[in-house]
C-alpha positions in Angstrom: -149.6 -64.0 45.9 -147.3 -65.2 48.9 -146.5 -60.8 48.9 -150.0 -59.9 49.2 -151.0 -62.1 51.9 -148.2 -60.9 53.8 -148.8 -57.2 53.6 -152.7 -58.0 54.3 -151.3 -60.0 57.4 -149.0 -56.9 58.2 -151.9 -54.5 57.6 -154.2 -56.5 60.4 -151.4 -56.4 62.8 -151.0 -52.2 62.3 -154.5 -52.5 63.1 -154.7 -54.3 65.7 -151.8 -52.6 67.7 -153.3 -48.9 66.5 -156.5 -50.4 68.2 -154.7 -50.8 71.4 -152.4 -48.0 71.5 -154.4 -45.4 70.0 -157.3 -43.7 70.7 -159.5 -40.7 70.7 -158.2 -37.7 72.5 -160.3 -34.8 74.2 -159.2 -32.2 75.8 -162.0 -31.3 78.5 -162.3 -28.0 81.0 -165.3 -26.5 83.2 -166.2 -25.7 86.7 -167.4 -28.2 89.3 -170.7 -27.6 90.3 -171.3 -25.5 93.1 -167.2 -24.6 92.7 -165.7 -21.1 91.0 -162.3 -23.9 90.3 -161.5 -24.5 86.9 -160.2 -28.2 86.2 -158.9 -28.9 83.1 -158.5 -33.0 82.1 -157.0 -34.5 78.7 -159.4 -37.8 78.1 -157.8 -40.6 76.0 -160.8 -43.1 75.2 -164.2 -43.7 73.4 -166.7 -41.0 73.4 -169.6 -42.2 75.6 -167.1 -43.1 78.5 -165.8 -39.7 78.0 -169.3 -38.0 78.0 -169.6 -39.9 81.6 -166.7 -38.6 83.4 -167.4 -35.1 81.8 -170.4 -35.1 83.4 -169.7 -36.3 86.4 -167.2 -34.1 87.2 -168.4 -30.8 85.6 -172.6 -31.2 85.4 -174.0 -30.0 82.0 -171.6 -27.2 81.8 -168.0 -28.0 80.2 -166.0 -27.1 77.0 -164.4 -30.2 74.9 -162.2 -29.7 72.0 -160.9 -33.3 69.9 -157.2 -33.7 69.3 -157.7 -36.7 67.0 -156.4 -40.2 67.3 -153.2 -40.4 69.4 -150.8 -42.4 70.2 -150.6 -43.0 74.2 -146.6 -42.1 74.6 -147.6 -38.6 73.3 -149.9 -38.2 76.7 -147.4 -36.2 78.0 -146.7 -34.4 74.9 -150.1 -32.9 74.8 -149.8 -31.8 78.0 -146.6 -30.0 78.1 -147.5 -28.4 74.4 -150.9 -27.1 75.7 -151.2 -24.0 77.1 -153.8 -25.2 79.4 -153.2 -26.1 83.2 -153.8 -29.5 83.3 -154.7 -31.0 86.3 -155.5 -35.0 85.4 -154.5 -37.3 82.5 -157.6 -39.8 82.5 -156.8 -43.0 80.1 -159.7 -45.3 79.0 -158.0 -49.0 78.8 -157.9 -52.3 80.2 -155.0 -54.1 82.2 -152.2 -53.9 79.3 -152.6 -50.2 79.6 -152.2 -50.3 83.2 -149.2 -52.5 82.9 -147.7 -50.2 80.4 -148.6 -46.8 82.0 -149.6 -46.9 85.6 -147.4 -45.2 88.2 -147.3 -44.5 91.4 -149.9 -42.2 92.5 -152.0 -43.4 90.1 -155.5 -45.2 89.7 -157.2 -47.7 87.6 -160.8 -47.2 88.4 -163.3 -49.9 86.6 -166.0 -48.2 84.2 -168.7 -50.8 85.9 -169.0 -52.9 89.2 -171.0 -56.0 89.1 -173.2 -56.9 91.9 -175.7 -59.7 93.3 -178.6 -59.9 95.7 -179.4 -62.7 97.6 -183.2 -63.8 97.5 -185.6 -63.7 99.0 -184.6 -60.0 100.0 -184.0 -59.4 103.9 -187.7 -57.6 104.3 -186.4 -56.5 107.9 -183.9 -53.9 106.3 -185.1 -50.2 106.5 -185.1 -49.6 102.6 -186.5 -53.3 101.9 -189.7 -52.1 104.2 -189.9 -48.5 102.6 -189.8 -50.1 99.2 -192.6 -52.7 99.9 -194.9 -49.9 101.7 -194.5 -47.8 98.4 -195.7 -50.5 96.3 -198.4 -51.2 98.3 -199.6 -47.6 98.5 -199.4 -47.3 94.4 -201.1 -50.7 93.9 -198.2 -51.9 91.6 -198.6 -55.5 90.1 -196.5 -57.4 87.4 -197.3 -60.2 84.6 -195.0 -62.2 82.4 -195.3 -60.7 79.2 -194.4 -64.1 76.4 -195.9 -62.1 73.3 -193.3 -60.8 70.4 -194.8 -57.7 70.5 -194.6 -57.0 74.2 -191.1 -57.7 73.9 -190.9 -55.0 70.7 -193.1 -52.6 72.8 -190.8 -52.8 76.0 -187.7 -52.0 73.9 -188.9 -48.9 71.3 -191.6 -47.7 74.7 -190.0 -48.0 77.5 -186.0 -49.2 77.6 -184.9 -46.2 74.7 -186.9 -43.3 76.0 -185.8 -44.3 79.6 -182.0 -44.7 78.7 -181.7 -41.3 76.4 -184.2 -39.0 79.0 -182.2 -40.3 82.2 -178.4 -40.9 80.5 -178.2 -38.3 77.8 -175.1 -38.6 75.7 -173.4 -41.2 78.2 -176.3 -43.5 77.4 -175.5 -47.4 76.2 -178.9 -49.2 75.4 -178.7 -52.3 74.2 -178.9 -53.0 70.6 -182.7 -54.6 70.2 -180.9 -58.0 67.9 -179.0 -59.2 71.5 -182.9 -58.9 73.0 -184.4 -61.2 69.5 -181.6 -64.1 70.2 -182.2 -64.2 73.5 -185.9 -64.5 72.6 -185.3 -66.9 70.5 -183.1 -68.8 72.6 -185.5 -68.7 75.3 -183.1 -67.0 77.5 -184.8 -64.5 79.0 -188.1 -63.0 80.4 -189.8 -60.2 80.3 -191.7 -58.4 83.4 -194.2 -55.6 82.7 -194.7 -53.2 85.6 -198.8 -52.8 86.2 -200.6 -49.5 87.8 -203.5 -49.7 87.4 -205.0 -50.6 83.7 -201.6 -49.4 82.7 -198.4 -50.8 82.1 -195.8 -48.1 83.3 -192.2 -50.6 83.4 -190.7 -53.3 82.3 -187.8 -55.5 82.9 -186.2 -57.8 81.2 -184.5 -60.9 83.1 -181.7 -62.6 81.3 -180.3 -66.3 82.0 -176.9 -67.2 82.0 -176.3 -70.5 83.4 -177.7 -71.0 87.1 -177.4 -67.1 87.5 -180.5 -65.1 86.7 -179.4 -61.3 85.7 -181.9 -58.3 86.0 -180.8 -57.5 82.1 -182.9 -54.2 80.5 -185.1 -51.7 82.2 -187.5 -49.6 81.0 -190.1 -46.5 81.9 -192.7 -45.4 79.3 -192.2 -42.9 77.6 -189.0 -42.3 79.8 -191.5 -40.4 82.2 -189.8 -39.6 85.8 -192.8 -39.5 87.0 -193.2 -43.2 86.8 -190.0 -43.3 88.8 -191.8 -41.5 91.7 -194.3 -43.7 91.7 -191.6 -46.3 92.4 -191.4 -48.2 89.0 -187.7 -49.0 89.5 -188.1 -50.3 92.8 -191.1 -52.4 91.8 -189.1 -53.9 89.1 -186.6 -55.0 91.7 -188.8 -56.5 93.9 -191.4 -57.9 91.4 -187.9 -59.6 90.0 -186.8 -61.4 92.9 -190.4 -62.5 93.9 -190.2 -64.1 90.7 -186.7 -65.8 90.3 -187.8 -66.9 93.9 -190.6 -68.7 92.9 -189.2 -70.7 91.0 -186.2 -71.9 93.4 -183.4 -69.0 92.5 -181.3 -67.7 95.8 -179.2 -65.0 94.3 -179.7 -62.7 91.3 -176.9 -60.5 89.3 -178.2 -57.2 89.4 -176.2 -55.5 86.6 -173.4 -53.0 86.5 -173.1 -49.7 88.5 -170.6 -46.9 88.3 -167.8 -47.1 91.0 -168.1 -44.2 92.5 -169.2 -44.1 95.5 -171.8 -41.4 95.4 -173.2 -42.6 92.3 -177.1 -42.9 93.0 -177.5 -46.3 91.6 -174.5 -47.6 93.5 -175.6 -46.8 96.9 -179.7 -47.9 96.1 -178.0 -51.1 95.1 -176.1 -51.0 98.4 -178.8 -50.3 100.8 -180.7 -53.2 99.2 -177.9 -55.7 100.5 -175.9 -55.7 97.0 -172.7 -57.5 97.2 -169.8 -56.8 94.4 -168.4 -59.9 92.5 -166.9 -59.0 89.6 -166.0 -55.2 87.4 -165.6 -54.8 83.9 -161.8 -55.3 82.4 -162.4 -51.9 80.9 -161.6 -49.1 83.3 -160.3 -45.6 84.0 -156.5 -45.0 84.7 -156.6 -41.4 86.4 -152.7 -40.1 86.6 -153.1 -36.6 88.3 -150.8 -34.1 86.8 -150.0 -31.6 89.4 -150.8 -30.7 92.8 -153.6 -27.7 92.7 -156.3 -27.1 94.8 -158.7 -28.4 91.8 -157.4 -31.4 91.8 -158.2 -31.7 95.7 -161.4 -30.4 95.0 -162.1 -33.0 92.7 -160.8 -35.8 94.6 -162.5 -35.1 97.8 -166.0 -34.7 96.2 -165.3 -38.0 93.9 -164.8 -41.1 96.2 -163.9 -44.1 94.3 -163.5 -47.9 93.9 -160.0 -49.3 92.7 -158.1 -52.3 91.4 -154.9 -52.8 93.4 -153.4 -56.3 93.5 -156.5 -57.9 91.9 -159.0 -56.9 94.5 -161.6 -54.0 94.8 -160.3 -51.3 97.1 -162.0 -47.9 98.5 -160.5 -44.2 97.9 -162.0 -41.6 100.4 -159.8 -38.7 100.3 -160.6 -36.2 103.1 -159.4 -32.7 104.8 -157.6 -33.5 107.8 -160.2 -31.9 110.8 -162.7 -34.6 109.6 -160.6 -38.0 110.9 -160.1 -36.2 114.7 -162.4 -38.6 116.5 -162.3 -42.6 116.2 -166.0 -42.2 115.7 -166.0 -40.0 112.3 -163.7 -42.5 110.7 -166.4 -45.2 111.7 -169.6 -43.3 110.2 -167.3 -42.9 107.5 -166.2 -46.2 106.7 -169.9 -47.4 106.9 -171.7 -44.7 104.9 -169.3 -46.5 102.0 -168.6 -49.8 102.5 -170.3 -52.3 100.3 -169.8 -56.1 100.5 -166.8 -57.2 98.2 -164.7 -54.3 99.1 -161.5 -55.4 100.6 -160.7 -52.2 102.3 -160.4 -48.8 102.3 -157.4 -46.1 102.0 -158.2 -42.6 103.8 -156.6 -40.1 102.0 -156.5 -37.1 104.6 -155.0 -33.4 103.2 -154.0 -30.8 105.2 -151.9 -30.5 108.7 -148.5 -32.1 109.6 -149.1 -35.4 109.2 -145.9 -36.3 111.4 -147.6 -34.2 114.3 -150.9 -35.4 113.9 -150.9 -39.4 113.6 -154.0 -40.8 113.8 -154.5 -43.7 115.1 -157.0 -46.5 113.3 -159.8 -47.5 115.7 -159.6 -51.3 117.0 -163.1 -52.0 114.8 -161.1 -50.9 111.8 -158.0 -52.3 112.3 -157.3 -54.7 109.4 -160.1 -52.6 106.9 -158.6 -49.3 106.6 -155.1 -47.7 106.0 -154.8 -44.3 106.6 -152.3 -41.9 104.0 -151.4 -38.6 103.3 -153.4 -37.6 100.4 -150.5 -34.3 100.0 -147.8 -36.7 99.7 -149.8 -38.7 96.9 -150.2 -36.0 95.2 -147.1 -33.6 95.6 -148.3 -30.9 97.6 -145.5 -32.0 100.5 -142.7 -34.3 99.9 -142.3 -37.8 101.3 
């Protein structure tokens, strides 16, 4: 008896350790759009995250082929074995992984950002005023929606066609049990988006302590042109006019991606957004060699970063672009979100011993300015 429970106690152990030091592999290669390179990346990690960065980086077009479940000390393995040219090792993980494989030159880029608005929103910002003029002209209203069914309807109408039409394979909607508890809990409401005699949006607003979170949203039928019409906006607004109402001053406004191109990043940041928090699970991107794809990739892919704790901006760029004190400012303010502790310009190309450039006096203390070759081999330090 004693043997059996300690070989089920072993058993769970190999399991648990296989959990955290194994995991799917993918070998992944394509073209980036609008680019004749080819970039070739070996993905360790779970499938949906993977379908992300895939896209991302190569659009719709990209081969994948599945090496199985792997242990992470054979990374390098696989990439020496394969004849491919790899250009980037990207590892999905959490801060153990970084503390067991991050170098230096490497990044650990959180899959998610969390943010918060404060309310009431700042109605003399130029998006705030756009947003509210494009309710006005589609006559969009809202109710609270209480019934069971509106709830069902929402989720199986609106939040699942929306979420596979706009996401694709990197979708995640929610599982509809998490919605029923917090129903029957009490612990959330639901907001139905109104054109109209018809209801084209909803969203669902979840409570977590004194912090309100803009939860689930959903188009009908996952139509885009319901987005044109300004559904998602409407959901914002219609959101914080009701968390105001009843004597909230800030709302959580979900996760984004943490790149800073990402669409619903930067309408989250013209809206005032502010970043408090990122999820533990993240990217760990260890470039392999230094090729012009992998410039290519890193100058069209800004990014946010963990470095000592704190969230950090990476803007690589070619070295004509940082000559004047002003391009660095326009720069450094087409990016910056609140919550961001800094930024690193990564600059390629010229002498950089010749060339110095100096940080402006309004950036002095926000930016650092480095030699993107040096990170990444193409000129020794």
């Amino acid at each position: 008896m004693k043997n059996d429970k300690f070989q089920k106690l072993t058993l769970k152990i190999r399991r648990r350790l296989a959990g955290k030091f194994r995991a799917m592999a993918w070998r992944l290669s394509g073209r980036e759009p609008q680019s004749d390179n080819n970039l070739s990346i070996i993905y360790f990690g779970g499938e949906s995250q993977k379908n992300y960065l895939a896209q991302l980086v190569f659009g719709d077009s990209y081969k994948e082929s599945y090496d199985g479940k792997k242990w992470f000390w054979e990374i390098y393995k696989i990439a020496k074995n394969n004849k491919d040219d790899h250009s980037l090792i990207v590892i999905e993980g959490s801060d153990l992984h970084r503390k067991l494989y991050e170098e230096d030159g490497d990044f650990f880029i959180p899959c998610w950002v969390n943010g918060e608005l404060d309310i009431p929103l700042d109605t003399r910002k130029k998006h705030i005023k756009g947003d509210l003029r494009s309710i006005r002209k589609n006559k969009l209203e809202y109710i609270e929606a209480n019934e069971p069914n509106l709830f069902h309807h929402f989720y199986h109408e609106m939040h699942l066609p929306y979420v596979t039409r706009r996401f694709g394979n990197t979708s995640l909607p929610l599982g509809y049990n998490g919605i029923k508890q917090a129903i029957k809990t009490g612990t959330c409401s639901l907001l139905l988006i109104k054109k109209e005699n018809e209801y084209i949006a909803g969203e669902l607003i979840k409570y977590e302590g004194d912090n309100p979170k803009l939860w689930v949203f959903g188009v009908k039928d996952g139509d885009p042109s319901y987005l044109q019409d300004g559904a998602l906006t409407a959901a914002y607004h219609f959101a914080c006019a009701y968390l105001k109402d009843r004597g909230y001053k800030s709302v959580n406004v979900g996760g984004s991606r943490a790149f800073l191109n990402d669409g619903v990043l930067r309408y989250k940041k013209t809206r005032g957004m502010r970043l408090v928090d990122k999820s533990k699970i993240g990217f760990l991107i260890k470039p392999l060699s230094s090729s012009t794809v992998l410039k290519e990739f890193f100058l069209k892919n800004p990014f946010i970063h963990v470095h000592q704790g704190k969230l950090y901006g990476a803007i690589f760029i070619n070295n004509e672009e940082v000559c004047l004190n002003k391009s660095l400012e326009k720069l450094v303010k087409h990016y910056s979100i609140q919550g961001i502790s800094g930024f690193t310009i990564y600059r390629f190309g010229g002498d950089q011993k010749e060339k110095v450039i100096e940080v402006p006096p309004t950036l002095v203390g926000k930016i650092t300015i480095r030699s993107a070759d040096r990170l990444l081999g193409f000129q020794q330090a």
